[in-house]
C-alpha positions in Angstrom: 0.0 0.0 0.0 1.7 3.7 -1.5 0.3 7.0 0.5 0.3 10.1 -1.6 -0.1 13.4 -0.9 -3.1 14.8 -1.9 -4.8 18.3 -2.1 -7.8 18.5 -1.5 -10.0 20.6 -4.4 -12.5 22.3 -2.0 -10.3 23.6 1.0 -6.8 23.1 -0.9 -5.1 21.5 2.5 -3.1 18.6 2.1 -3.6 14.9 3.3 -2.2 11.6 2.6 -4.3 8.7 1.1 -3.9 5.3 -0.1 -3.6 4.9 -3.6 -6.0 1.7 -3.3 -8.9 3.4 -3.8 -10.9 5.0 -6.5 -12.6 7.7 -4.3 -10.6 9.8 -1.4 -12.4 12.0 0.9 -10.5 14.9 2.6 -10.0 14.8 6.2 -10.2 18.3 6.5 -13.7 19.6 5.4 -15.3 15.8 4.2 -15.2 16.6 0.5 -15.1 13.0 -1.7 -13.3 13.3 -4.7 -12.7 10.2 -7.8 -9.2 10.1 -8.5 -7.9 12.4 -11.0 -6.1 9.4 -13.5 -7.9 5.9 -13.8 -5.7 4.8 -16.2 -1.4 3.9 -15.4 0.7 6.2 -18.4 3.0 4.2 -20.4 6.0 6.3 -21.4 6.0 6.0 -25.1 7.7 8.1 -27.7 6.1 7.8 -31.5 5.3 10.1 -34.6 1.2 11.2 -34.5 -0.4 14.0 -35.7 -3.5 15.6 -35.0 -5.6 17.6 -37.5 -7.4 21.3 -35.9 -9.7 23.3 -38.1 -8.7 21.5 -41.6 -4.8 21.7 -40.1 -1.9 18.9 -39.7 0.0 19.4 -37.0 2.8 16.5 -36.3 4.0 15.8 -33.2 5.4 12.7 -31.0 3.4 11.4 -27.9 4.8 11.4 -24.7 3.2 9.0 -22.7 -0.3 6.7 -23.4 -2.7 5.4 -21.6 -6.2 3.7 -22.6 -8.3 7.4 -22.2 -5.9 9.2 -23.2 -2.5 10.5 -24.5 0.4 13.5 -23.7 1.8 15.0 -26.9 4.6 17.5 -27.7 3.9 19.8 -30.7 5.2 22.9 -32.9 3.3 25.6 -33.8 3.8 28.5 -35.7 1.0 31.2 -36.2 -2.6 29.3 -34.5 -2.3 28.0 -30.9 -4.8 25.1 -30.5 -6.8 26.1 -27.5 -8.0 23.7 -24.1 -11.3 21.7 -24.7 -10.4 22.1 -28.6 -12.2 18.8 -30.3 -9.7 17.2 -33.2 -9.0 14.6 -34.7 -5.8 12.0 -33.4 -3.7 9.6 -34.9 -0.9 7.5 -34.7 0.2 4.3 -37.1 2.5 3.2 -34.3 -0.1 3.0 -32.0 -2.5 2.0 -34.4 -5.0 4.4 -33.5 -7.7 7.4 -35.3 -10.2 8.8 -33.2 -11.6 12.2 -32.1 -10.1 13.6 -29.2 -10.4 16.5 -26.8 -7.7 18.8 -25.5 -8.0 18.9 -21.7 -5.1 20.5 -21.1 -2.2 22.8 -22.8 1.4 23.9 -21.6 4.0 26.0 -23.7 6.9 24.4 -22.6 9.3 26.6 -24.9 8.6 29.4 -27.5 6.8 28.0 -30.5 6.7 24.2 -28.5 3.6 23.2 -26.5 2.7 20.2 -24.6 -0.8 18.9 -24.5 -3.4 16.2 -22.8 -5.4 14.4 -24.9 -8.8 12.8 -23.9 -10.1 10.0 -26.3 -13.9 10.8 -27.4 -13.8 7.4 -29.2 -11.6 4.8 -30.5 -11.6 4.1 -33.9 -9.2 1.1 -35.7 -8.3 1.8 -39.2 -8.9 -0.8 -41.5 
């Protein structure tokens, strides 16, 4: 059994739980909260691209898991904005589907980092 820190989201103190279960509730003030990732992230590095208002951008993943993926991007003139919807995909990972973009960090001028969120997973044929 692993404690982690954890903060809680209504009165932002800090408490240790157990990472053995799906729901945590804050000693604190009683707020129950699902944890934030159900899925473990594989480190994995591969070529994808994702395609934002008739656009191609490449890029290469970061990590995957089975909701979800981290990828690492250029851009030059349009940022792609949080809770954009696109499309994703990858030949290495043999994946096409829609995806939303829950989250976006420049990590670098004209380099971004980005969470993806699978809407829903399509296999090319």
């Amino acid at each position: 059994m692993t404690k982690l820190t954890r903060l809680c989201p209504s009165c932002r103190k800090v408490f240790y739980a157990t990472n053995d279960k799906d729901t945590h509730t804050c000693p604190n003030c009683g707020y129950s909260f699902v944890k934030k990732r159900s899925f473990q992230r594989i480190p994995r590095i591969v070529e994808c691209a994702f395609i934002y208002r008739g656009v191609r951008y490449p890029a290469l993943t970061k990590n995957v898991s089975d909701s979800g993926v981290c990828i690492e991007y250029s851009f030059s003139d349009e940022h792609v904005p949080q809770d954009a919807i696109l499309g994703f995909f990858s030949r290495p990972l043999d994946i096409e589907t829609p995806a939303q973009m829950v989250w976006v960090k420049d990590v670098e001028r004209g380099k971004t980092v980005a969470g993806l969120k699978y809407l829903k997973a399509e296999k090319p044929e």
